[in-house]
C-alpha positions as CSV (number, residue, x, y, z in Angstrom):
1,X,28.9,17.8,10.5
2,X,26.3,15.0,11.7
3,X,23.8,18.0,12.4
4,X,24.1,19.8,8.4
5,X,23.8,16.6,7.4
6,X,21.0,15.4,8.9
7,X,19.6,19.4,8.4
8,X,19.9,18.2,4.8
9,X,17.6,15.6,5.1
10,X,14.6,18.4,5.2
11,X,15.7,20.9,2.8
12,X,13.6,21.5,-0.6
13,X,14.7,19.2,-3.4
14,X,17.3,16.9,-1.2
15,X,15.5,13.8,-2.3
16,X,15.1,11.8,-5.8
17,X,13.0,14.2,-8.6
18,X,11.0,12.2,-10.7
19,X,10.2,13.1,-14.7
20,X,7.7,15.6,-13.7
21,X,9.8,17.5,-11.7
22,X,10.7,19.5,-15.2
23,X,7.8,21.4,-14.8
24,X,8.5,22.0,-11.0
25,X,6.7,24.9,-9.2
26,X,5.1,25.6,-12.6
27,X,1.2,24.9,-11.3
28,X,1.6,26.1,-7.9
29,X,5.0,28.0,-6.6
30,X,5.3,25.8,-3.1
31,X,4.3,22.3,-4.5
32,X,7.6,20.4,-6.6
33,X,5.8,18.0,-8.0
34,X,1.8,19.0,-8.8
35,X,0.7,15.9,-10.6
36,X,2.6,13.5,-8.6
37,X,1.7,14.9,-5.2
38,X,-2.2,15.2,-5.9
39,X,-2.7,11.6,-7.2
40,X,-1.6,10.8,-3.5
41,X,-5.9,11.7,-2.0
42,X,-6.6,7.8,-3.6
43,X,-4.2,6.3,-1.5
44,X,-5.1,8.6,1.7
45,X,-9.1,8.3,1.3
46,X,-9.5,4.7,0.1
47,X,-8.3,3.0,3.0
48,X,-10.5,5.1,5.1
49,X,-13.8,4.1,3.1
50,X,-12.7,0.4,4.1
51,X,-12.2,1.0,7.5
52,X,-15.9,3.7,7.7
53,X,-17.4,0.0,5.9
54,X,-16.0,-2.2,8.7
55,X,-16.5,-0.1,11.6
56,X,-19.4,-2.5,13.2
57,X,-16.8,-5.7,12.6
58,X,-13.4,-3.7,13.5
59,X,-15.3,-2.6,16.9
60,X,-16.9,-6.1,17.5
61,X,-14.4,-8.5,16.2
62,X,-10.9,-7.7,14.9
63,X,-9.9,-4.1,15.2
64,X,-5.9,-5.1,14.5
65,X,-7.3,-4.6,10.8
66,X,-7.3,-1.1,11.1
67,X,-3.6,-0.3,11.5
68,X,-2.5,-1.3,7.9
69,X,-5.3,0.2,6.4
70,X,-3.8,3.5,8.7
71,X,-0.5,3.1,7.7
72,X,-1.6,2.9,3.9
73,X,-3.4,6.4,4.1
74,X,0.1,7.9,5.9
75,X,1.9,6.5,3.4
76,X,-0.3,8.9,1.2
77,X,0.5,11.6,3.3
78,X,4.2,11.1,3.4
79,X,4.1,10.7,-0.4
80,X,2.0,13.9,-0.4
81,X,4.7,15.3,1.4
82,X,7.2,13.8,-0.3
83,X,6.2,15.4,-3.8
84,X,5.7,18.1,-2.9
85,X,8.9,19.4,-1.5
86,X,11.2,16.7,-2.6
87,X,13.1,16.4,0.3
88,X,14.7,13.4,1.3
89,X,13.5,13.0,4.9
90,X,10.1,12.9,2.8
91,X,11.2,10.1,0.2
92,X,12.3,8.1,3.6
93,X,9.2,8.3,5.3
94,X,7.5,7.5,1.9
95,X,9.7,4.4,0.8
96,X,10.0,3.1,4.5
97,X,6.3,3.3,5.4
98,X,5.5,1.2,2.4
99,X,8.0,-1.3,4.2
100,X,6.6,-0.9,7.5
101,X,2.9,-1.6,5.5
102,X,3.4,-4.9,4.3
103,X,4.9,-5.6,7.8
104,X,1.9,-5.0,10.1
105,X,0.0,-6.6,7.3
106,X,1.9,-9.4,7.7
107,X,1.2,-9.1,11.4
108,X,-2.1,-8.9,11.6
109,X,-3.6,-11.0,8.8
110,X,-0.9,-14.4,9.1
111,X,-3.3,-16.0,12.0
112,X,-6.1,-16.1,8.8
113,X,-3.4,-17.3,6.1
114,X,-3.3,-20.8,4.7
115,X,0.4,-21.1,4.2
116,X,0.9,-19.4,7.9
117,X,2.1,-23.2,9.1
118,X,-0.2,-24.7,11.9
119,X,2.5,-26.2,13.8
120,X,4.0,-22.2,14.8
121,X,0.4,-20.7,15.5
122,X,1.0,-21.6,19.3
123,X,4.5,-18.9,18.5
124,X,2.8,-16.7,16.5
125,X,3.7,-13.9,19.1
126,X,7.5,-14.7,18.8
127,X,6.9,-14.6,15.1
128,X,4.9,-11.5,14.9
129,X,8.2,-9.9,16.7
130,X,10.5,-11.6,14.6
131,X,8.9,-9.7,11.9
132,X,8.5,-6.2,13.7
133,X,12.7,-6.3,14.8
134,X,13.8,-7.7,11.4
135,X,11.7,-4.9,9.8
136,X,13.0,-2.2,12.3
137,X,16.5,-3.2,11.7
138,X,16.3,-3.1,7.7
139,X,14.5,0.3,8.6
140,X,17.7,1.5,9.9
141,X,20.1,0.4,7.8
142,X,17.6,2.2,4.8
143,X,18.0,5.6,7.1
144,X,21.5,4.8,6.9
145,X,21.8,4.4,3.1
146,X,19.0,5.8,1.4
147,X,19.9,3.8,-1.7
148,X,18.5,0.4,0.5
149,X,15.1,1.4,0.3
150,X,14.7,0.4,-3.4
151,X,16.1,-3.0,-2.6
152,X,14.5,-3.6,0.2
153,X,11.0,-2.3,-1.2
154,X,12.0,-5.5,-3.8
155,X,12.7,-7.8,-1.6
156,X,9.8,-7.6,0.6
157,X,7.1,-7.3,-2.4
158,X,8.2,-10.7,-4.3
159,X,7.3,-12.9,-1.6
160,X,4.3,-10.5,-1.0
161,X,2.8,-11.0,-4.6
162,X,3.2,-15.2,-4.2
163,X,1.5,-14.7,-0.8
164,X,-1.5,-12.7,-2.3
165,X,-1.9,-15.4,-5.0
166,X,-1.9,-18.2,-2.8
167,X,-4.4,-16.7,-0.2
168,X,-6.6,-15.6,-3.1
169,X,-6.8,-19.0,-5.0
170,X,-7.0,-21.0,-1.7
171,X,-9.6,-18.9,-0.2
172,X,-12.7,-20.6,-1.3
173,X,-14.7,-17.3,-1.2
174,X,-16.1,-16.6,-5.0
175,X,-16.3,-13.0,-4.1
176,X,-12.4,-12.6,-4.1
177,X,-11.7,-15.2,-6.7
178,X,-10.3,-12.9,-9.1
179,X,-8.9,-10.5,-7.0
180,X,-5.3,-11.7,-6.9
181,X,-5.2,-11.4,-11.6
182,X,-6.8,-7.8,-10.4
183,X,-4.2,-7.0,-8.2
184,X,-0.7,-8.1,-9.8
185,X,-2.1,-6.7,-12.8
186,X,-2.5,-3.3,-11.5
187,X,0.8,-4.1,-9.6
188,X,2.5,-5.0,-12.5
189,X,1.2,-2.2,-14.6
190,X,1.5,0.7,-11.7
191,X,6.1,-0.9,-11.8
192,X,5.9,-0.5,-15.0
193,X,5.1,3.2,-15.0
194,X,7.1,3.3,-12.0
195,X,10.6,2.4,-14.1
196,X,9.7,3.8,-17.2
197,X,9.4,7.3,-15.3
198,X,12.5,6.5,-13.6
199,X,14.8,5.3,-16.5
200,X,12.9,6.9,-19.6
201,X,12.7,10.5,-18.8
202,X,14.1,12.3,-21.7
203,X,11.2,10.6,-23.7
204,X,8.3,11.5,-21.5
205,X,9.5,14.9,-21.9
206,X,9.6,14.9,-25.6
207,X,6.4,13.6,-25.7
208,X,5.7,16.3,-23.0
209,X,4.0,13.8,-20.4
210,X,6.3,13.3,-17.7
211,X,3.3,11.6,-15.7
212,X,3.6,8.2,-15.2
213,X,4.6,8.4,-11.5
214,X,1.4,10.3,-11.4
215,X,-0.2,7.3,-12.6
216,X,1.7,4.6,-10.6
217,X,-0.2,6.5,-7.6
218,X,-3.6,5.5,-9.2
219,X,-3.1,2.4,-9.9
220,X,-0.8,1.0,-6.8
221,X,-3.6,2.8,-4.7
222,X,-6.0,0.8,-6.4
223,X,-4.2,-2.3,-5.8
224,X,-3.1,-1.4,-2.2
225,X,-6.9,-0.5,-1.3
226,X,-8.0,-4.3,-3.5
227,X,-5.3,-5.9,-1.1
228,X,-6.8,-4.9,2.2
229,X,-10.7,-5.8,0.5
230,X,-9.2,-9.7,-0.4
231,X,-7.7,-9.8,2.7
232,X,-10.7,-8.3,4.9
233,X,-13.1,-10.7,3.3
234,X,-10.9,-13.3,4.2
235,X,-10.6,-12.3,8.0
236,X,-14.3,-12.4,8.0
237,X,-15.1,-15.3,6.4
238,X,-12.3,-17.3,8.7
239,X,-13.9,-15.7,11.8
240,X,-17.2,-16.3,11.0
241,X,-17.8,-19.2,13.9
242,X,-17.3,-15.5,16.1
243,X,-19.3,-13.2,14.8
244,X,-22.8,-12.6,13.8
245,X,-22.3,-10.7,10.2
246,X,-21.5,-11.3,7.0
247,X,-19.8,-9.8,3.7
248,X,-19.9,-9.6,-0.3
249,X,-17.8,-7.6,-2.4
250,X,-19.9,-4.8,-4.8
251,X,-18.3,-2.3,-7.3
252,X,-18.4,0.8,-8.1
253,X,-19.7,2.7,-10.6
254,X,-19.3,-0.7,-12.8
255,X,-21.0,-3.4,-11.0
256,X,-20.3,-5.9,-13.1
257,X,-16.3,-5.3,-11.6
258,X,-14.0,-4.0,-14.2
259,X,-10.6,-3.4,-13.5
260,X,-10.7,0.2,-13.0
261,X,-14.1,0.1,-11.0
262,X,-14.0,0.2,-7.1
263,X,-14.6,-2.5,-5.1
264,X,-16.1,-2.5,-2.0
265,X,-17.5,-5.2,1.1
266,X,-21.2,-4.8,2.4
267,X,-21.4,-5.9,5.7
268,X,-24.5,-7.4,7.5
269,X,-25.6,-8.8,10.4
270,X,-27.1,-12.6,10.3
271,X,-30.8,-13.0,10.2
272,X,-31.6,-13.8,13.3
């Protein structure tokens, strides 16, 4: 019994089908979900540009910044996955690395964070492992009962949001100034899509454009990939006493920074 029903787990189409799924196997006969499973190369790939930008500072100063940046891009791939045969081992791996993300985020990026409390930075090794057990245990549980994974997702991004506004506004780095409006609004925007998919599929299908899970990827890959820019800027600048370079944000193809436009940090070394 425990063996079929963990053999479950990987079979095609075990997992929550989103809107799109209507049109399964329609594009290409292996992949469930076409759409939602290509918009899935931002969210690999973007994370990756960051790191390929901040290889001379990851290798010199602070190389913890690479693993949420990794775990970003195999979120991708588990989503990739996920989409593609609709499995549920696949929607676990998806919903629980996004978990595990802001986690090692968390992690690696409090010692830099103004509300991080002063008085606990001579714990901040009990606290960092606070945060990996408390995580592993709601991991389980969520492996447990699938359902958990939405609430859980929830719970962890409220006081995520309220931590990327604070650290934004209290940076004092101009560069990043507007990056926490940029980010909860393509947040905001990317849920939207994400419910409206969810709970509004009979009228995506009328319209005949059951895509907007397709377009959550974009834009929480955007936002994901904005995150780790703010927050890599803000490393730098708070280590700055340690290392010899230093950063601005530029955008691309819009340089003047539109929403949609790319940002990205040029590093350089100190005149000498």
């Amino acid at each position: 019994m425990e063996s079929s029903s963990i053999s479950r787990w990987f079979e095609y189409e075990s997992g929550h089908a989103w809107c799109e799924s209507a049109y399964k196997y329609q594009t290409l006969p292996y992949v469930a979900e076409f759409a939602n499973t290509c918009t899935n190369l931002p969210i690999i790939v973007l994370p990756l540009v960051n790191i390929m930008l901040l290889r001379r500072y990851l290798h010199d100063v602070n190389g913890g910044l690479i693993f949420p940046q990794l775990l970003l891009t195999f979120n991708g791939l588990a989503s990739t996955y996920y989409h593609a045969t609709l499995n549920l081992f696949g929607q676990l791996v998806d919903e629980l690395s996004l978990v595990w993300i802001i986690t090692v985020f968390l992690v690696v990026y409090i010692p830099v964070m103004k509300w991080f409390p002063e008085r606990f930075s001579k714990r901040l090794t009990l606290v960092r492992w606070v945060v990996l057990i408390v995580t592993a245990a709601v991991s389980a549980l969520c492996f447990l009962e699938p359902n958990l994974n939405a609430i859980a997702l929830m719970l962890f991004s409220i006081p995520a949001a309220v931590v990327i506004r604070y650290e934004g506004k209290q940076s004092g780095i101009p560069d990043i100034e507007s990056f926490p409006s940029r980010i909860l609004a393509l947040w905001g925007v990317a849920f939207s899509f994400w419910f409206a998919d969810r709970l509004l599929c009979d009228f995506w299908l009328y319209l005949g454009t059951p895509y907007l899970h397709a377009l959550f990827h974009l834009l929480a890959g955007l936002a994901g990939y904005t995150i780790f820019i703010m927050f890599s800027m803000i490393d730098i600048e708070s280590r700055s006493k340690t290392h010899r370079y230093t950063a601005a944000v530029r955008y691309f193809p819009d340089k003047n920074g539109s929403i949609f436009s790319f940002p990205y940090i040029c590093l350089k070394e100190r005149s000498q």
